[in-house]
C-alpha positions in Angstrom: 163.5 109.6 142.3 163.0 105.9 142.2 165.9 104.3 141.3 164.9 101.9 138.7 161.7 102.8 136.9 161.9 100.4 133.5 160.8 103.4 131.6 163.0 106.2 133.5 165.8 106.7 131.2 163.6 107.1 128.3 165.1 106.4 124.8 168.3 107.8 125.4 169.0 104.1 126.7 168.9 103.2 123.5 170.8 105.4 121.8 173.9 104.4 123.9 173.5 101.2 123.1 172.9 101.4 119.4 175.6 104.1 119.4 178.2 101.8 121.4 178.4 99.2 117.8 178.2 102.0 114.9 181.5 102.9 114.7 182.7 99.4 113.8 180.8 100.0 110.8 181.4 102.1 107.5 180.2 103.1 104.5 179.1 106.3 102.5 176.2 108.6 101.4 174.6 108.4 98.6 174.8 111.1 95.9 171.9 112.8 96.4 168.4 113.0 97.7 166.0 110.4 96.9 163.4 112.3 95.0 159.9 111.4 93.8 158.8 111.6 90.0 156.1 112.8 91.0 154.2 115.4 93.4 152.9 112.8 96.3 149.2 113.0 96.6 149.3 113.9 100.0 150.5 116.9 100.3 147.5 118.4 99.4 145.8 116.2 102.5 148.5 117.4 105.3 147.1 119.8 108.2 150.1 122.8 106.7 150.3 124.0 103.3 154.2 124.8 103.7 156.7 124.0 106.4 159.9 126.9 107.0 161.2 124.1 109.8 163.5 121.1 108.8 162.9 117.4 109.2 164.9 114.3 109.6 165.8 111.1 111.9 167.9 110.1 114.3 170.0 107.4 115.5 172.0 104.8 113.6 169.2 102.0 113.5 169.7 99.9 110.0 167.2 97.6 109.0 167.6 93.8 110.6 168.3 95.7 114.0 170.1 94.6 115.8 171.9 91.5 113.8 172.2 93.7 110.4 174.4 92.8 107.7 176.5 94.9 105.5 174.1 95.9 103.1 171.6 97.0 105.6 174.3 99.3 107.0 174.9 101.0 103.4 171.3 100.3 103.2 171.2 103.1 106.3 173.4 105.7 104.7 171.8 106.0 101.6 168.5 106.7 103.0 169.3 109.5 105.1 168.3 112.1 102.6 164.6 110.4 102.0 164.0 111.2 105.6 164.7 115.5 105.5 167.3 117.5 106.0 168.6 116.7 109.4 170.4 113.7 111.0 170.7 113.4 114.7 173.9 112.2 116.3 172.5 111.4 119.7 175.7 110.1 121.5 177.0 109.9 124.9 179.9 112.5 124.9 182.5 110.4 126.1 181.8 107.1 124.0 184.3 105.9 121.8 186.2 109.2 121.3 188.8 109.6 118.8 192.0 111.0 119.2 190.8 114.5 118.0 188.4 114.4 121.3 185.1 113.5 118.9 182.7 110.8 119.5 183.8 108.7 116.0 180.0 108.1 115.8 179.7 112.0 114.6 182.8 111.6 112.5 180.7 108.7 110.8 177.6 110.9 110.3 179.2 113.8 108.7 180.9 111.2 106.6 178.0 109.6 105.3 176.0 112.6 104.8 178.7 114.5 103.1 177.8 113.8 99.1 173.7 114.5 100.2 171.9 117.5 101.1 171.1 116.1 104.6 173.2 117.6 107.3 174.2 115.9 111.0 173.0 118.1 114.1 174.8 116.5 117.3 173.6 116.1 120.7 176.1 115.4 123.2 174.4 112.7 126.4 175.1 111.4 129.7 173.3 109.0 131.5 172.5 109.3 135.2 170.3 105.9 135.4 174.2 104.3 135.3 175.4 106.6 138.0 175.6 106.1 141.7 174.1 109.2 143.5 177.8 109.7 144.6 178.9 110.2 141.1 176.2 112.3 139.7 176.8 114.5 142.6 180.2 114.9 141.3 179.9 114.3 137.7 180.6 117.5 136.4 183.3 118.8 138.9 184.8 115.6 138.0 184.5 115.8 133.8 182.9 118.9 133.3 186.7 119.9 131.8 186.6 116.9 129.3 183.1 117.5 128.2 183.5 121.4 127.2 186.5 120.2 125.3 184.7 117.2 123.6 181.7 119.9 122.5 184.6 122.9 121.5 186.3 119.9 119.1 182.9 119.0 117.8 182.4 123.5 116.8 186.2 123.6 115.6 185.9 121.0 113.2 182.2 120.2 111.7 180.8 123.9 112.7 177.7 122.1 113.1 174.4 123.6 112.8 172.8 122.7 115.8 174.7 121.4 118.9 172.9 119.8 122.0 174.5 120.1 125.0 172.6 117.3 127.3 169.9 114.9 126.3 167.0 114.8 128.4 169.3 116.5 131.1 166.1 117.0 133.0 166.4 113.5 133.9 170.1 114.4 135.6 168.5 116.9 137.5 165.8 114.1 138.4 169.1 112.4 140.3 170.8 115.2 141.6 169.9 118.7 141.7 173.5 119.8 143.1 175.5 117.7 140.1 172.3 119.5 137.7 173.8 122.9 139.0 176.9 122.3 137.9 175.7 121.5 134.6 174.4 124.6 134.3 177.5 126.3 135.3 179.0 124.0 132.8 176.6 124.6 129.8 176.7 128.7 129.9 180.4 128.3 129.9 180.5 126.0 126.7 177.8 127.9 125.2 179.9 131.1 125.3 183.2 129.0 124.3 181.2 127.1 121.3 180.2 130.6 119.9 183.6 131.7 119.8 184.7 128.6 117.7 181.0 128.5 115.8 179.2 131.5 116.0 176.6 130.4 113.2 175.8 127.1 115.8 173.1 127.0 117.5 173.3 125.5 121.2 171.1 124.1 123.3 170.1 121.4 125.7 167.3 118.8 125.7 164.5 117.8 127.9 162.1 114.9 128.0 159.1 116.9 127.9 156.4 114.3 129.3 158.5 114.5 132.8 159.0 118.1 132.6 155.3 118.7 132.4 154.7 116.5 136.0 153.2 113.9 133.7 154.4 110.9 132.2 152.3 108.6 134.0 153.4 105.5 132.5 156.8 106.1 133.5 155.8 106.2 137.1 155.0 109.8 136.9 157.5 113.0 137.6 156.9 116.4 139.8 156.8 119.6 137.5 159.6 121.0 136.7 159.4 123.8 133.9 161.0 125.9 136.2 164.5 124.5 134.9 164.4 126.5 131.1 165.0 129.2 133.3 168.4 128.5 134.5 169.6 128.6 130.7 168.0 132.0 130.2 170.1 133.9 127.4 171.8 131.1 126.7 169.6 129.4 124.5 169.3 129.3 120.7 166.6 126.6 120.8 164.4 124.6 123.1 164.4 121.2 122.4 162.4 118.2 123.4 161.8 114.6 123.7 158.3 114.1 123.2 156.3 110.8 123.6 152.7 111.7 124.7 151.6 108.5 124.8 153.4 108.0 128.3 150.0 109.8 128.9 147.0 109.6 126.0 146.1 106.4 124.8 145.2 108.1 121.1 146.4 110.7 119.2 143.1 112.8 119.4 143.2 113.1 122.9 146.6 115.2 122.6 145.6 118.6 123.3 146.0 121.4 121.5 147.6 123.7 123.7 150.7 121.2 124.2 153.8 123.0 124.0 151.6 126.2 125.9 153.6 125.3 129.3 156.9 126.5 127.3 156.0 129.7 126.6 155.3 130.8 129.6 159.6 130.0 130.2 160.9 131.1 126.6 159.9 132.3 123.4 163.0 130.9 121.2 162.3 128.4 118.5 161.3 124.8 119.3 163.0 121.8 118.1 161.4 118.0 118.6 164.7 116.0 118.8 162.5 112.3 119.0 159.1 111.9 118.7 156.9 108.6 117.2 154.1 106.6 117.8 153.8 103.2 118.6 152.8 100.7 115.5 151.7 97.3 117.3 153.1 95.0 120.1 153.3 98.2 122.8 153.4 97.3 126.3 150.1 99.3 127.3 147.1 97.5 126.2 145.6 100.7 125.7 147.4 102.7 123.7 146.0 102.8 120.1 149.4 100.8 118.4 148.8 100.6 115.3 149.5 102.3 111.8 146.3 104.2 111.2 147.1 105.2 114.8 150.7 106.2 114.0 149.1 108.7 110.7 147.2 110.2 113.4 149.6 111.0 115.5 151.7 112.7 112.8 148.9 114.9 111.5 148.0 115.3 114.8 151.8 117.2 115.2 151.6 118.9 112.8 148.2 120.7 113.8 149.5 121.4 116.6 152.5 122.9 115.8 151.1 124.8 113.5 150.8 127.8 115.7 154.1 127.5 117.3 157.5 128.7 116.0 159.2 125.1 115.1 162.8 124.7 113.9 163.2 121.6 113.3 161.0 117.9 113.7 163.0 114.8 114.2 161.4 111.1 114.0 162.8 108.8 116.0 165.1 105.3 113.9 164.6 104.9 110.5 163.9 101.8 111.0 162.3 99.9 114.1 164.9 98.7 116.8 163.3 95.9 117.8 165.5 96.3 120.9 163.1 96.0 123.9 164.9 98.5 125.6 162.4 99.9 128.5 160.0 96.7 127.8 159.9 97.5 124.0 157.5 101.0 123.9 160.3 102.1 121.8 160.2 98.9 119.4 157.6 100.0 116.8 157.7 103.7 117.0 159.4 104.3 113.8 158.3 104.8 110.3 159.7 101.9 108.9 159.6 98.4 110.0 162.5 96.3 111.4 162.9 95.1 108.1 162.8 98.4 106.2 159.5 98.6 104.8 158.0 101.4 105.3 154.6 102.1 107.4 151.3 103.6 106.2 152.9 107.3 108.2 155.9 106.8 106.0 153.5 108.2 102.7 152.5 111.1 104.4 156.2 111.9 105.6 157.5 111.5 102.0 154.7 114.5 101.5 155.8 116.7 104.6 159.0 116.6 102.8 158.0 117.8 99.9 156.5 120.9 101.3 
């Protein structure tokens, strides 16, 4: 693998870098869901007539990102439950760790989220773009200790309902296919450990999909590599994803509808989209279709193809634009609400997903 692709670590990139300032920060929930007078118009326009999967956002991206003030912090937290039911905690495992052995960042979310009806799911990262080939050889003989007890702290004391162990850890396999044994070894060992804490959790690991398919072409392409479900056989409640299609289609429409088909042919548990979104304007590949009737496309284009499968759970990506340009800025406008907070034209039609 190349060792510095501007694309290659994806958007977990980000999420260490947004995650490495939010627990300066505090503030609380609101009371309870935002909910509409009346029945949106849309829902009677959506490609489903009734959802049994949940839906939320991830990452702790406030308005005015990334000089935000105060208000666009409490802002944040009140605006969780207008989003679904789900929060993700995307956080490298070992940042900023309390002295219970918990990333404070998942302290903060089960804080915030406490008075609402929108529940955190945690997914525990580590990032091999930052590693020498040396240390992600090693990694997990080295903290692979640490980390089990990080993810057994996270089960004894929030019981969460979904806990990710890995994010995109197809990418550490990408670096080092001896250090992504280990972390096999590793994960079947937390996963039975987790269960004895939690048993009502439900574990799994993440991929980034577009490499795992051999495709991803805009981020200097990736061999196939499906073949890796298989080493969590048994072992896993969910299959989840990272999902960004336009590192290959320029438009929603040319998505096909047989997506998720090369995942069946590894495991038949539920799937879970842990990020997905579509680009809104300024996007780095001339011809990509960025822009908000583009972005509605793409979301009824999800759902239709989903619609078939056996979905658990559909996470956006922000709640607000980052405006970051992390990986020259394809993650900037992806979001369904501006850097400012207004929402986007998608933003309607998620209000009436929710709803179903």
């Amino acid at each position: 693998m190349q060792k510095s692709n501007p694309l290659s670590s994806t958007i977990s990139a980000l999420f260490w870098l947004l995650f490495l300032t939010t627990f300066l920060s505090t503030g609380c929930g609101s009371d309870t869901p935002t909910q509409p007078e009346d029945r949106n118009p849309l829902v009677d326009s959506l490609p489903i007539d009734s959802r049994q999967f949940k839906i939320g956002t991830a990452g702790f991206v406030p308005r005015n990102w990334p000089n935000p003030a105060t208000s666009d912090w409490e802002a944040l937290y009140a605006s969780l439950p207008e989003y679904g039911e789900l929060y993700g905690v995307h956080v490298g495992w070992n940042v900023g760790l309390s002295s219970e052995k918990i990333p404070e960042q998942v302290d903060l979310a089960y804080s915030v989220t406490a008075k609402t009806e929108t529940v955190p799911y945690v997914a525990l990262g580590f990032e091999p773009d930052v590693m020498t080939q040396s240390e992600a050889d090693n990694y997990f003989q080295v903290n692979g200790q640490a980390f089990k007890e990080v993810a057994l702290a996270i089960a004894a004391k929030h019981k969460p309902d979904i806990l990710l162990l890995g994010v995109e850890s197809n990418r550490f396999w990408e670096k080092s296919a001896s250090g992504f044994s280990d972390f096999v070894q590793l994960y079947r060992q937390t996963y039975d450990a987790v269960k004895a804490v939690s048993p009502g959790t439900k574990i799994g690991t993440n991929f980034q999909y577009e490499y795992m398919l051999g495709e991803a072409k805009r981020a200097g392409g990736h061999a196939e590599h499906l073949f890796l479900i298989d080493s969590f056989a048994g072992k896993l409640d969910l299959i989840t994803i990272t999902l960004y299609p336009w590192f290959d289609y320029d438009a929603p429409a040319a998505i096909p509808s047989d997506y998720f088909a090369p995942i069946r042919e590894h495991t038949a548990v539920p799937l879970m989209i842990t990020e997905t979104g579509w680009p809104t304007k300024n996007f780095p590949h001339p011809t990509v279709e960025a822009t908000e009737a583009a972005q509605i496309e793409y979301l009824r284009r999800l759902l239709e193809i989903t619609s078939s499968e056996s979905v658990d759970a559909l996470i956006w990506a922000f709640p607000n634009d980052p405006n970051s340009g992390i990986a020259g800025g394809v993650f900037d406008a992806i979001s369904l609400r501006s850097n400012n907070g207004n929402p986007k034209g998608a933003w309607d039609w998620w209000s009436a997903l929710r709803e179903l």
